[in-house]
PDB file as gemmi writes it, atoms N, CA and C in Angstrom:
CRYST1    1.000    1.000    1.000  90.00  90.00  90.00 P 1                      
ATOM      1  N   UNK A   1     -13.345  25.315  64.612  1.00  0.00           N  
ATOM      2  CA  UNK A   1     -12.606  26.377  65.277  1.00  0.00           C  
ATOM      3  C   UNK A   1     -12.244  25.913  66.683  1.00  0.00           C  
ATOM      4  N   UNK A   2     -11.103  26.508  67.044  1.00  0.00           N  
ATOM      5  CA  UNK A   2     -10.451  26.239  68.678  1.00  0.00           C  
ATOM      6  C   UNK A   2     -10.389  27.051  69.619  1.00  0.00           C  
ATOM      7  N   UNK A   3     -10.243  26.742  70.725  1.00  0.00           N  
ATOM      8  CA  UNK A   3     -10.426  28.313  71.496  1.00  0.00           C  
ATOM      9  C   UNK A   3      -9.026  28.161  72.115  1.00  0.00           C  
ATOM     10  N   UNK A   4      -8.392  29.992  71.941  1.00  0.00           N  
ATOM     11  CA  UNK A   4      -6.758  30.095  72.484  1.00  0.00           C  
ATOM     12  C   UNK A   4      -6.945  31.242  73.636  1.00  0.00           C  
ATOM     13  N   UNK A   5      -6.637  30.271  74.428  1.00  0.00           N  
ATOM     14  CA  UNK A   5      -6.203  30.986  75.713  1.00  0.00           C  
ATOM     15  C   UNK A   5      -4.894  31.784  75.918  1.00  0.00           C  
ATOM     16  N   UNK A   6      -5.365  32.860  76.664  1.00  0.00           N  
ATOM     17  CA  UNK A   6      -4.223  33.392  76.991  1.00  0.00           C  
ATOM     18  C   UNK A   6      -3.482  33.100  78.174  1.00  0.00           C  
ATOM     19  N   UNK A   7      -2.209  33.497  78.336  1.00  0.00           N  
ATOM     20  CA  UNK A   7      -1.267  32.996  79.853  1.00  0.00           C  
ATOM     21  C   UNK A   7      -0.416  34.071  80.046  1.00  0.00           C  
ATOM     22  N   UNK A   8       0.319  34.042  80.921  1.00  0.00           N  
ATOM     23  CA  UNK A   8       1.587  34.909  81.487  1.00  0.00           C  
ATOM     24  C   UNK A   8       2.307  33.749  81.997  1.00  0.00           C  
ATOM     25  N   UNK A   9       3.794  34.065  82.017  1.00  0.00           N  
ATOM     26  CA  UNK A   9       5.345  32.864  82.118  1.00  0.00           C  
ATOM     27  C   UNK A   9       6.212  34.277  83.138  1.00  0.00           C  
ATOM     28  N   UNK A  10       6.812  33.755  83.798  1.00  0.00           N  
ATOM     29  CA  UNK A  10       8.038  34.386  84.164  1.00  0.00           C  
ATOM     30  C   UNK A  10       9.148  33.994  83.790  1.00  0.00           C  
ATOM     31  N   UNK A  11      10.172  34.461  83.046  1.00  0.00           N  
ATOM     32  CA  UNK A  11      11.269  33.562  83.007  1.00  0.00           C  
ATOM     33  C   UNK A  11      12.387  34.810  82.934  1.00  0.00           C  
ATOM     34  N   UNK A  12      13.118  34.162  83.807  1.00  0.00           N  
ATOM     35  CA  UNK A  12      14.519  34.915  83.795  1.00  0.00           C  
ATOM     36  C   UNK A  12      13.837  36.520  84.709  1.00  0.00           C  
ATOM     37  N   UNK A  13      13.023  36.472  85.203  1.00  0.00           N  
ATOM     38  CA  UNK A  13      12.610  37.970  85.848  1.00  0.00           C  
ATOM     39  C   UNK A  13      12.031  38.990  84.630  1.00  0.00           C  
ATOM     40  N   UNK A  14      11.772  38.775  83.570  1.00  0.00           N  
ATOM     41  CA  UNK A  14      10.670  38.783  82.437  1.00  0.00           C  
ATOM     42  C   UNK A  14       9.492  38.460  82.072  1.00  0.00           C  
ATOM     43  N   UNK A  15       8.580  38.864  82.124  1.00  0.00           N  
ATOM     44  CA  UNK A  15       7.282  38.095  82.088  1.00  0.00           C  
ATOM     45  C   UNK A  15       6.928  38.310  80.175  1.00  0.00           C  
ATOM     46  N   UNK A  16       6.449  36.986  80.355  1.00  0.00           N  
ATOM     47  CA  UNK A  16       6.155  36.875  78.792  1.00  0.00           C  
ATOM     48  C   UNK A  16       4.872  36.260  78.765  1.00  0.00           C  
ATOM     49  N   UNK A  17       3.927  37.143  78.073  1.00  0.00           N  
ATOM     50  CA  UNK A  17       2.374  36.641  77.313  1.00  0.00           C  
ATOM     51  C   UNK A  17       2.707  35.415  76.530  1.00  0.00           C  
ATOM     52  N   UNK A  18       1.711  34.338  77.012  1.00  0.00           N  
ATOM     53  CA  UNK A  18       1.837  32.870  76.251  1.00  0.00           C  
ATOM     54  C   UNK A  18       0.078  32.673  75.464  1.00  0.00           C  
ATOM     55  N   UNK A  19      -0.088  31.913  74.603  1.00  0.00           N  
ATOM     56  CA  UNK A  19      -1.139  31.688  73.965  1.00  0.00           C  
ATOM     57  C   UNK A  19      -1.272  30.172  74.166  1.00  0.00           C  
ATOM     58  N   UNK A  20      -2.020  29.336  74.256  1.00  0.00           N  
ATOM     59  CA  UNK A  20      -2.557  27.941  74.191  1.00  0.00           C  
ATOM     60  C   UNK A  20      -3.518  27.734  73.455  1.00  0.00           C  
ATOM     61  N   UNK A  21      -3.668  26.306  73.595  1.00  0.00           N  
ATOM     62  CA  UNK A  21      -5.146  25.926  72.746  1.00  0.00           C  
ATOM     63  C   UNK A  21      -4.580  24.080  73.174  1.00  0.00           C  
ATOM     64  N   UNK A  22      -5.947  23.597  73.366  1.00  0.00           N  
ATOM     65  CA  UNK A  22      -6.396  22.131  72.991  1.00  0.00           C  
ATOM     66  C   UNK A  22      -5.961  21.530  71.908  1.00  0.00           C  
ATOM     67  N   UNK A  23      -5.007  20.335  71.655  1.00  0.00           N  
ATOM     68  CA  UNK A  23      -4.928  19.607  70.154  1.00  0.00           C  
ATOM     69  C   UNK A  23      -5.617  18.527  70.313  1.00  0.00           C  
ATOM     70  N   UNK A  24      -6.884  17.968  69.759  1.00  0.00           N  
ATOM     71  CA  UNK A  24      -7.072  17.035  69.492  1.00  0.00           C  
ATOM     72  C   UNK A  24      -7.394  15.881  68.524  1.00  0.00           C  
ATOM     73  N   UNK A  25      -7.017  14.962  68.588  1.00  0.00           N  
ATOM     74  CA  UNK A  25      -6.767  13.816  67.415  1.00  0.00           C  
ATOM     75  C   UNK A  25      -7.215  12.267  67.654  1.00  0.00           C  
ATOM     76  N   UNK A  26      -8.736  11.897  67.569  1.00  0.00           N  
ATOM     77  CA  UNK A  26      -8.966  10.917  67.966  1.00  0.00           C  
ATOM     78  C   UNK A  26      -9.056  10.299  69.673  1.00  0.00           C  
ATOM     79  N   UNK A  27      -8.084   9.658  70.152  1.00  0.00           N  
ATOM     80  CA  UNK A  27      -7.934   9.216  71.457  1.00  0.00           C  
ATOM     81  C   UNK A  27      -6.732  10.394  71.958  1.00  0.00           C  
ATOM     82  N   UNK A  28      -6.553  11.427  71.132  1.00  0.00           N  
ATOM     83  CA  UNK A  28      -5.099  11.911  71.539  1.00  0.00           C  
ATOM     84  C   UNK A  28      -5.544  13.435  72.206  1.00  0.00           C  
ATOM     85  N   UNK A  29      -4.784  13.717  72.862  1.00  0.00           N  
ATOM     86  CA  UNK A  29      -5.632  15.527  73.209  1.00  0.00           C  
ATOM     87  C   UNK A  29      -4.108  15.568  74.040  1.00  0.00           C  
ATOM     88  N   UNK A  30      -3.627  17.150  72.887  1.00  0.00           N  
ATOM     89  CA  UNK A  30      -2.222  17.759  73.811  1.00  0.00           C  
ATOM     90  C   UNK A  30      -2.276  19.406  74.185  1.00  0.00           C  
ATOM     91  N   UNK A  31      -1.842  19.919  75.171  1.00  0.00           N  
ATOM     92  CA  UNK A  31      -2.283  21.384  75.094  1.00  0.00           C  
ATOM     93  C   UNK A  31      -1.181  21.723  74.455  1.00  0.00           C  
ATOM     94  N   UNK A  32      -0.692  22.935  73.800  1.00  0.00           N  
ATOM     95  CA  UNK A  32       0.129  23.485  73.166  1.00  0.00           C  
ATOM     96  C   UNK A  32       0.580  25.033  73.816  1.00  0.00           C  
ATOM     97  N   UNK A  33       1.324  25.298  74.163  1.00  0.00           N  
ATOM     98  CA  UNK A  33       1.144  26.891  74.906  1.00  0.00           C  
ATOM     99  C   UNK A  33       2.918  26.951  74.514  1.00  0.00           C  
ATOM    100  N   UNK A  34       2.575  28.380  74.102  1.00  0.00           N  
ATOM    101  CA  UNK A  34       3.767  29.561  73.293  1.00  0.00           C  
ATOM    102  C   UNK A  34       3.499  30.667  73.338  1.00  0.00           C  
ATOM    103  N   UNK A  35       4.991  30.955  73.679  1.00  0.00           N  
ATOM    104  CA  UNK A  35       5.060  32.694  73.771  1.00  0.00           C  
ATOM    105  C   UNK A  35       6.703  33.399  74.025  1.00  0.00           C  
ATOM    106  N   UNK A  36       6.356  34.830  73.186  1.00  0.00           N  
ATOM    107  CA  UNK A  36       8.109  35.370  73.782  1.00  0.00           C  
ATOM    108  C   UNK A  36       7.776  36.698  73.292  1.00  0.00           C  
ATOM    109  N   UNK A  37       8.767  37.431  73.950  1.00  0.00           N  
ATOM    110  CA  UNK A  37       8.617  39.267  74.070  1.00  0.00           C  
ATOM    111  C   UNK A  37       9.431  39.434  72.747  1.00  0.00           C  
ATOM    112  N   UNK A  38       9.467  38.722  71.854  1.00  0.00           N  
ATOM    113  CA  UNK A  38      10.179  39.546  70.240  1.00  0.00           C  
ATOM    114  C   UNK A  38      12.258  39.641  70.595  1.00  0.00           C  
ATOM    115  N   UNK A  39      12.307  39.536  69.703  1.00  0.00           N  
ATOM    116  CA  UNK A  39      13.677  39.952  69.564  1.00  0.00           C  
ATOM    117  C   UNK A  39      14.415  41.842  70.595  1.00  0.00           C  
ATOM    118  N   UNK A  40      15.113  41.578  70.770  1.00  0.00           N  
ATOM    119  CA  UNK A  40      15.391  42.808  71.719  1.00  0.00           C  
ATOM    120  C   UNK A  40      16.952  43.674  71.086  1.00  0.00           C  
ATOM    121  N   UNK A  41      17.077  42.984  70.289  1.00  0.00           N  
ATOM    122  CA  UNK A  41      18.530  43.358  69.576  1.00  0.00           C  
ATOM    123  C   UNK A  41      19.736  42.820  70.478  1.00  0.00           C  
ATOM    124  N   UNK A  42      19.936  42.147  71.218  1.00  0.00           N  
ATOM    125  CA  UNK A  42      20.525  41.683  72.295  1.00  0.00           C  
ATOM    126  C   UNK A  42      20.838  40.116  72.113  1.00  0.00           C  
ATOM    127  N   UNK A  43      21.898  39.425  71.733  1.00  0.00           N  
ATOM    128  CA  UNK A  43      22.271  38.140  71.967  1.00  0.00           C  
ATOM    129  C   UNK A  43      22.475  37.197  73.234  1.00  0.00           C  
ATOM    130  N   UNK A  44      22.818  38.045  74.284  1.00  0.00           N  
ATOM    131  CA  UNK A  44      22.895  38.053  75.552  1.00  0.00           C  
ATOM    132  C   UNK A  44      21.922  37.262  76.416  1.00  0.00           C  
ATOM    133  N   UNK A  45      22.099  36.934  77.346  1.00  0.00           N  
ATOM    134  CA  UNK A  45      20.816  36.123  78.221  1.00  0.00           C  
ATOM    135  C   UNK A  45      20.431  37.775  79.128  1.00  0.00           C  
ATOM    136  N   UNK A  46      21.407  37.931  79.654  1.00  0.00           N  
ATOM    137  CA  UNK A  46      20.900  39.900  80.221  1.00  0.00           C  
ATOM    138  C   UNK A  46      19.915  40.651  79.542  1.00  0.00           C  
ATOM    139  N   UNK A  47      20.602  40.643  78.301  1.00  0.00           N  
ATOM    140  CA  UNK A  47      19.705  41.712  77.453  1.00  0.00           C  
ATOM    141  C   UNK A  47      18.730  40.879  76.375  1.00  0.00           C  
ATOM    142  N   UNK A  48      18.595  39.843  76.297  1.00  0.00           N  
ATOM    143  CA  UNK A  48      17.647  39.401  75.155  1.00  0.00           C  
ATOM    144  C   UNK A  48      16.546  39.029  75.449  1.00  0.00           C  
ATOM    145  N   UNK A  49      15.487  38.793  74.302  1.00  0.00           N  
ATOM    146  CA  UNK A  49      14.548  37.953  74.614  1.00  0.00           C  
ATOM    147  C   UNK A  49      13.826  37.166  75.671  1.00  0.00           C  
ATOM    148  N   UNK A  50      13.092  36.992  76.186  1.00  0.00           N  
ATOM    149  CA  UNK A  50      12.424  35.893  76.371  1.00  0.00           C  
ATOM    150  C   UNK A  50      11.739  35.152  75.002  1.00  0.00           C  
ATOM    151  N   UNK A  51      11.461  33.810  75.359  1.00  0.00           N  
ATOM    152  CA  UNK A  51      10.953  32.215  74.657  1.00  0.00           C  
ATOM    153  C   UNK A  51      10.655  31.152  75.378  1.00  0.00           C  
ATOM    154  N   UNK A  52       9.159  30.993  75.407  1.00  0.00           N  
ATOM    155  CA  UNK A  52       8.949  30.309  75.935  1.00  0.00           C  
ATOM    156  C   UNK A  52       7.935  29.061  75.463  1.00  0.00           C  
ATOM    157  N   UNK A  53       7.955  27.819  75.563  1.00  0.00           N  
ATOM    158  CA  UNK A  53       7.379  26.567  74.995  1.00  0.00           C  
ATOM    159  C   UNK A  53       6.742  25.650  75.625  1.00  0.00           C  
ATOM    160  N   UNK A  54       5.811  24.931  75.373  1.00  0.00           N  
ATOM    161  CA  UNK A  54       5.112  23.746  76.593  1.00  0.00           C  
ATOM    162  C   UNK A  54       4.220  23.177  75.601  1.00  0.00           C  
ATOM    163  N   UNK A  55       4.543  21.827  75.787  1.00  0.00           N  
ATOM    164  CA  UNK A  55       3.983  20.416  74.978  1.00  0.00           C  
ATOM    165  C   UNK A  55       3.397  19.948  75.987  1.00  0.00           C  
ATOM    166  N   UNK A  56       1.930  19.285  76.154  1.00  0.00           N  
ATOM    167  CA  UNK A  56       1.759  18.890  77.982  1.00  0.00           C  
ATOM    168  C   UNK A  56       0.677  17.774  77.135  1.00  0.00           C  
ATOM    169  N   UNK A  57       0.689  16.075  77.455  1.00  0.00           N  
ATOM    170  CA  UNK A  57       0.037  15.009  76.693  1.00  0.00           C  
ATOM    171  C   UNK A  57      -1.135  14.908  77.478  1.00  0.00           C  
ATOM    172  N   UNK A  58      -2.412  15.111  77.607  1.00  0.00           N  
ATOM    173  CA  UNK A  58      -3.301  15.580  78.807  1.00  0.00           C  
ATOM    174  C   UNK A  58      -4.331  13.674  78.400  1.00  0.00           C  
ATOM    175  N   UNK A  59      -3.823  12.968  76.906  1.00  0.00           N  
ATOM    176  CA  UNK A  59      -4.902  11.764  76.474  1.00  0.00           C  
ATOM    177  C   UNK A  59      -3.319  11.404  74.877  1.00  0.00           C  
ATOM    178  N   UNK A  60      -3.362   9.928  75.746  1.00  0.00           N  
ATOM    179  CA  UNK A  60      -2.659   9.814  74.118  1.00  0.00           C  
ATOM    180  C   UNK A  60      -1.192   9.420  74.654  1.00  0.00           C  
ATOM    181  N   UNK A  61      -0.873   8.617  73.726  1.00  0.00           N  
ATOM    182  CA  UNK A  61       0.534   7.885  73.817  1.00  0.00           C  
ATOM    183  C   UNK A  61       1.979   7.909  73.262  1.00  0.00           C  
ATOM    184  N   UNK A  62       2.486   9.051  74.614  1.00  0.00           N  
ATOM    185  CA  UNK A  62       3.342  10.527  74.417  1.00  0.00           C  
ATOM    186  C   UNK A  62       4.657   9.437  75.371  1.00  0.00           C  
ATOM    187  N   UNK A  63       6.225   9.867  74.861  1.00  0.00           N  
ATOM    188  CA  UNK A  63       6.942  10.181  75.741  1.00  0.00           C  
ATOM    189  C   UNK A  63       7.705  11.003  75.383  1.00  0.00           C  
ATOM    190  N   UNK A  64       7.913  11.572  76.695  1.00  0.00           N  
ATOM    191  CA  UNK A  64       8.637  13.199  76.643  1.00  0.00           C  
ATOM    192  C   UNK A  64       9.918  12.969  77.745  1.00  0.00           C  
ATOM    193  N   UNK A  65      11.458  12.767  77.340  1.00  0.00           N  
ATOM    194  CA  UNK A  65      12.475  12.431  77.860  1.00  0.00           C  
ATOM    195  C   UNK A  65      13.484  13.387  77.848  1.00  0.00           C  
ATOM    196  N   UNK A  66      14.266  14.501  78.558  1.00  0.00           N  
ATOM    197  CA  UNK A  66      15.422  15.284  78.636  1.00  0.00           C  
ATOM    198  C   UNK A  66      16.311  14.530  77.535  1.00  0.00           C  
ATOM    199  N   UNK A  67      17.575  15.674  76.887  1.00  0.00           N  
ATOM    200  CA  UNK A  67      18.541  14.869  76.515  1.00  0.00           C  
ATOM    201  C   UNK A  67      19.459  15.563  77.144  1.00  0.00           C  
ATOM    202  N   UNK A  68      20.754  14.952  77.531  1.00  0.00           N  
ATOM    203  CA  UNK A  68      22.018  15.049  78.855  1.00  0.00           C  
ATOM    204  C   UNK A  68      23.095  15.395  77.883  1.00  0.00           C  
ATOM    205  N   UNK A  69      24.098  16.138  78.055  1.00  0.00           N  
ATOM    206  CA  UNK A  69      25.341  16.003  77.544  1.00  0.00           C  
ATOM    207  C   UNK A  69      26.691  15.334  78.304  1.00  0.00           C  
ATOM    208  N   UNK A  70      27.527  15.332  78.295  1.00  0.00           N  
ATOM    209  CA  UNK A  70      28.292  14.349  78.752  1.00  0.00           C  
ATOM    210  C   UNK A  70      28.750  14.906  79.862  1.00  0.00           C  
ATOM    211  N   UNK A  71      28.208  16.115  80.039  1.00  0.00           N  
ATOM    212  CA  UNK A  71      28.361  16.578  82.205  1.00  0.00           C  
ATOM    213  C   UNK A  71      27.147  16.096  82.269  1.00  0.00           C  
ATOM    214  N   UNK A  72      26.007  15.833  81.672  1.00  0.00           N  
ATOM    215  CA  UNK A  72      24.889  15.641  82.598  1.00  0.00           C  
ATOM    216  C   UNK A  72      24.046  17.222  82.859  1.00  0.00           C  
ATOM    217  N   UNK A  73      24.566  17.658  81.750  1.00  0.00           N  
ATOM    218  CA  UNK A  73      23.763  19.121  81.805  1.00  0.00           C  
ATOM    219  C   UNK A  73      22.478  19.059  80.766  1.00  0.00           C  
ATOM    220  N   UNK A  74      20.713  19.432  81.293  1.00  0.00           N  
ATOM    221  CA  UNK A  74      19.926  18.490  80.345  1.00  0.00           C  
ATOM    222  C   UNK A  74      20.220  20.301  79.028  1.00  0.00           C  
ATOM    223  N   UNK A  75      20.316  19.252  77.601  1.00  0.00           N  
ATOM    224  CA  UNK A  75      20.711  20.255  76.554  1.00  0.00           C  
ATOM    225  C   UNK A  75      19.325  20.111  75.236  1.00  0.00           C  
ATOM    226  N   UNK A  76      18.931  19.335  75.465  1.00  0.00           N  
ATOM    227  CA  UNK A  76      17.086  19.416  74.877  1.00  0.00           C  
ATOM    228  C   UNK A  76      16.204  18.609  75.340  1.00  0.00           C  
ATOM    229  N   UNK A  77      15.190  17.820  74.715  1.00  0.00           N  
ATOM    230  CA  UNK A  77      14.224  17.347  74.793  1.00  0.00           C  
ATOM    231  C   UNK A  77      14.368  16.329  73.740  1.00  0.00           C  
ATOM    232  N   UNK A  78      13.550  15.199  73.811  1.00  0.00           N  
ATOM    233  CA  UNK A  78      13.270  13.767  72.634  1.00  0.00           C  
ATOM    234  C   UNK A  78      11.855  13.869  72.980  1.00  0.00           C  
ATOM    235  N   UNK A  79      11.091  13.554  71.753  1.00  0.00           N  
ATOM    236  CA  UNK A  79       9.526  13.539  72.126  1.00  0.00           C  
ATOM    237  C   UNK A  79       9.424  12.555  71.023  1.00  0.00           C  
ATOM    238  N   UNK A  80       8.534  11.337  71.629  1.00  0.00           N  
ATOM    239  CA  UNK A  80       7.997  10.258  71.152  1.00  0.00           C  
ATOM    240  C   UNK A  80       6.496   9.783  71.093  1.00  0.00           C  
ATOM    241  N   UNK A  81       6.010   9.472  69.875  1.00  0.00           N  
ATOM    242  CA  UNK A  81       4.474   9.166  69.879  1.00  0.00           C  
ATOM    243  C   UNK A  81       4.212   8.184  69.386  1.00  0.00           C  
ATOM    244  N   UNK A  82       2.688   6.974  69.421  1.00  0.00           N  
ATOM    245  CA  UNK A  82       2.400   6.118  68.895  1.00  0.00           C  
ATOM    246  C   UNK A  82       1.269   6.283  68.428  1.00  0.00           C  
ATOM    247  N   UNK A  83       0.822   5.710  67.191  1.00  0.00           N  
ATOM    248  CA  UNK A  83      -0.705   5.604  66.664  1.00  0.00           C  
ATOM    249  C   UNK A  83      -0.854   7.234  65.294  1.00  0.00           C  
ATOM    250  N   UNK A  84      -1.611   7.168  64.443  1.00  0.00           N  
ATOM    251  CA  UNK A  84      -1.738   7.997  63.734  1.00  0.00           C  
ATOM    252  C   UNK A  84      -2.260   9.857  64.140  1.00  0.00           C  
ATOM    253  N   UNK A  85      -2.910   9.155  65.089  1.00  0.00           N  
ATOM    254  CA  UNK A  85      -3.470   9.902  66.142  1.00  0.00           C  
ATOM    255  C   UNK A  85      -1.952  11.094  66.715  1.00  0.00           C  
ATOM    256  N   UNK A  86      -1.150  10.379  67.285  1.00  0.00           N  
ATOM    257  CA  UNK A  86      -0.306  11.266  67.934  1.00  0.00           C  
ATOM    258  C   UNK A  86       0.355  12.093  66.905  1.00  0.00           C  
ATOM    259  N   UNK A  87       0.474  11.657  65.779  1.00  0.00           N  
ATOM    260  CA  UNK A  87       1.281  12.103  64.615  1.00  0.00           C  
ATOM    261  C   UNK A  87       0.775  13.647  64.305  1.00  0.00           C  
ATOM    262  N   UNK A  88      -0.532  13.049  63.950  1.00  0.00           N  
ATOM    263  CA  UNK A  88      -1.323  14.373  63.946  1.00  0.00           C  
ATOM    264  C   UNK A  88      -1.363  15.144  64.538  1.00  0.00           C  
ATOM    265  N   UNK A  89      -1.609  15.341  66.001  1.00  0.00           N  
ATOM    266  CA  UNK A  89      -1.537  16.246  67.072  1.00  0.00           C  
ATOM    267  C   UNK A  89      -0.246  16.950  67.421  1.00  0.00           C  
ATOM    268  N   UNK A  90       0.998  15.818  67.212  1.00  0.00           N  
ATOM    269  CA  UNK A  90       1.807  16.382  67.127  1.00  0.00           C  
ATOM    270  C   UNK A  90       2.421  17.667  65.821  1.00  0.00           C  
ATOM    271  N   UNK A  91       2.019  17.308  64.866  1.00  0.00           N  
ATOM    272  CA  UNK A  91       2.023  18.549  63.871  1.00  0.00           C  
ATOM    273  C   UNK A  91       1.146  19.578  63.898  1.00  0.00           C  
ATOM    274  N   UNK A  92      -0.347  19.180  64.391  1.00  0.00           N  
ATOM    275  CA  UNK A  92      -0.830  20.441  65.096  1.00  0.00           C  
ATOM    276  C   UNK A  92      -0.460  21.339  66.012  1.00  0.00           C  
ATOM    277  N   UNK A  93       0.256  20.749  66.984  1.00  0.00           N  
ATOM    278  CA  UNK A  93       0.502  21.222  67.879  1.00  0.00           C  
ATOM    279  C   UNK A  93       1.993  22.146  67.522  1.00  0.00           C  
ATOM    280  N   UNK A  94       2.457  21.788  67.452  1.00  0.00           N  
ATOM    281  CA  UNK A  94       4.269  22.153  66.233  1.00  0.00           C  
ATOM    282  C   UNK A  94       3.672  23.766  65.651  1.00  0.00           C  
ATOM    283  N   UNK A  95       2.330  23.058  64.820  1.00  0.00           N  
ATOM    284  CA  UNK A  95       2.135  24.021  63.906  1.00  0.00           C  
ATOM    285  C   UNK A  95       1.794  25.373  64.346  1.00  0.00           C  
ATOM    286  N   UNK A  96       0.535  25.053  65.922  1.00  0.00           N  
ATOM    287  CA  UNK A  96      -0.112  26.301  66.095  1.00  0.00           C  
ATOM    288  C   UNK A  96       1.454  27.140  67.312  1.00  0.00           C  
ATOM    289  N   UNK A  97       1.950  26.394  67.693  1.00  0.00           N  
ATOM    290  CA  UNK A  97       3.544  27.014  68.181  1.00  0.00           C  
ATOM    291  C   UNK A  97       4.307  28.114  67.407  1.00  0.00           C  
ATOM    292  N   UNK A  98       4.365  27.295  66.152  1.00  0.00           N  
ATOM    293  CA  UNK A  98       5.112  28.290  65.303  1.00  0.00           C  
ATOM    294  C   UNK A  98       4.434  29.181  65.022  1.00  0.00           C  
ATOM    295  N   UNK A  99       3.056  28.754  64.745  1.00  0.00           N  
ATOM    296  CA  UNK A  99       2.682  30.269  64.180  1.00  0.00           C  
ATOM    297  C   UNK A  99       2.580  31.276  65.396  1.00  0.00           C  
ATOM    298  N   UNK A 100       1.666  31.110  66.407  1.00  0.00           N  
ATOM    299  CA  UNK A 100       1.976  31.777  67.601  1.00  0.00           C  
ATOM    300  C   UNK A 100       3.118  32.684  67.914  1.00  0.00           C  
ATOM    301  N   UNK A 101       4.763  31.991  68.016  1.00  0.00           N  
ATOM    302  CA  UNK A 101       5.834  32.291  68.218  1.00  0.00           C  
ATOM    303  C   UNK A 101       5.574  33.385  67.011  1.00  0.00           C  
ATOM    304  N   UNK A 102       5.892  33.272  65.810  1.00  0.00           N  
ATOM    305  CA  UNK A 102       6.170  34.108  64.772  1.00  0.00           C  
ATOM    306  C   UNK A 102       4.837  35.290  64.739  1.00  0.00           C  
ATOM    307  N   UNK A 103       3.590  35.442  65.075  1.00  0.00           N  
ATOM    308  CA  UNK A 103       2.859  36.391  65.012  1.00  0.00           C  
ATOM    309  C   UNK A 103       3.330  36.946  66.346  1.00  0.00           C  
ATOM    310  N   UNK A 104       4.225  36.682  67.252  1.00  0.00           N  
ATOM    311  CA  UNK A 104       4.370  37.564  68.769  1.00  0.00           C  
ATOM    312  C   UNK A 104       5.683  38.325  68.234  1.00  0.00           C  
ATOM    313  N   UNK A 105       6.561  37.550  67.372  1.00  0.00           N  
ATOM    314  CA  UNK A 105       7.353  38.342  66.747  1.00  0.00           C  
ATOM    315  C   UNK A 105       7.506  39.443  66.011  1.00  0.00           C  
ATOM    316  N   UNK A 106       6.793  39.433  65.262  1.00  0.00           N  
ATOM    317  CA  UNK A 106       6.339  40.419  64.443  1.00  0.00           C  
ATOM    318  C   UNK A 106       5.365  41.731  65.176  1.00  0.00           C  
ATOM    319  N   UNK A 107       4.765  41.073  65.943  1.00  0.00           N  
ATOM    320  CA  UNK A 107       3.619  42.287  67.152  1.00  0.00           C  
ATOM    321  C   UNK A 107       4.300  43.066  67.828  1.00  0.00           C  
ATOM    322  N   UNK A 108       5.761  42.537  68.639  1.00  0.00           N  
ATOM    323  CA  UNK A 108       6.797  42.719  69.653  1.00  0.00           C  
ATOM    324  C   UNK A 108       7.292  44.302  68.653  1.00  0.00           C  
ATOM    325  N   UNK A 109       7.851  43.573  67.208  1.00  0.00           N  
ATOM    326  CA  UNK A 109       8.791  44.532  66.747  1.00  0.00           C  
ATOM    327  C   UNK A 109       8.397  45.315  65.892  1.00  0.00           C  
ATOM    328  N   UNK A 110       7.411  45.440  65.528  1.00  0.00           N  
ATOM    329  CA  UNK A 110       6.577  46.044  64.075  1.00  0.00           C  
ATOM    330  C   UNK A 110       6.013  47.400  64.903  1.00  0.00           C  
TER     331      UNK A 110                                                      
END                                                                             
């Protein structure tokens, strides 16, 4: 068993409850922290949602690089790992995200 911490995020002048936890995998250890206020019926950046995400490599052989579009505006993320070790953590970590994200979803709107 793991222990999940709780957090608070501000984003956009919204505060959104985040959940974490420790991934670890051999030489590898990543924190994982997720969270968002549910769907709002709103497509809008005004009226919608918050979502919020954080991959953080605390042991283990991670790179984590912006990706640019052709202004130079950053439009995602590339995340790179080595050893069996990172593989793992990295799908742990993926995994306890999604589920996180999707049980705040359902809490938000149910």
């Amino acid at each position: 068993m793991y222990a999940i911490n709780e957090g608070l995020k501000k984003i956009n002048g919204e505060y959104v409850d985040t959940y974490s936890r420790e991934v670890t995998d051999c030489l590898t250890n990543l924190t994982a922290e997720a969270g968002t206020t549910g769907y709002s019926g709103s497509p809008s950046r005004a009226g919608g949602g918050r979502t919020y995400l954080c991959l953080k490599a605390d042991k283990g052989d991670f790179l984590f690089d912006p990706v640019f579009d052709k202004e130079g505006k950053t439009v995602g993320i590339k995340i790179a790992s080595c050893g069996d070790a990172g593989l793992n953590a990295l799908i742990k970590a993926l995994s306890f995200i999604e589920q996180a994200l999707d049980d705040m979803r359902r809490d938000v709107n149910d």
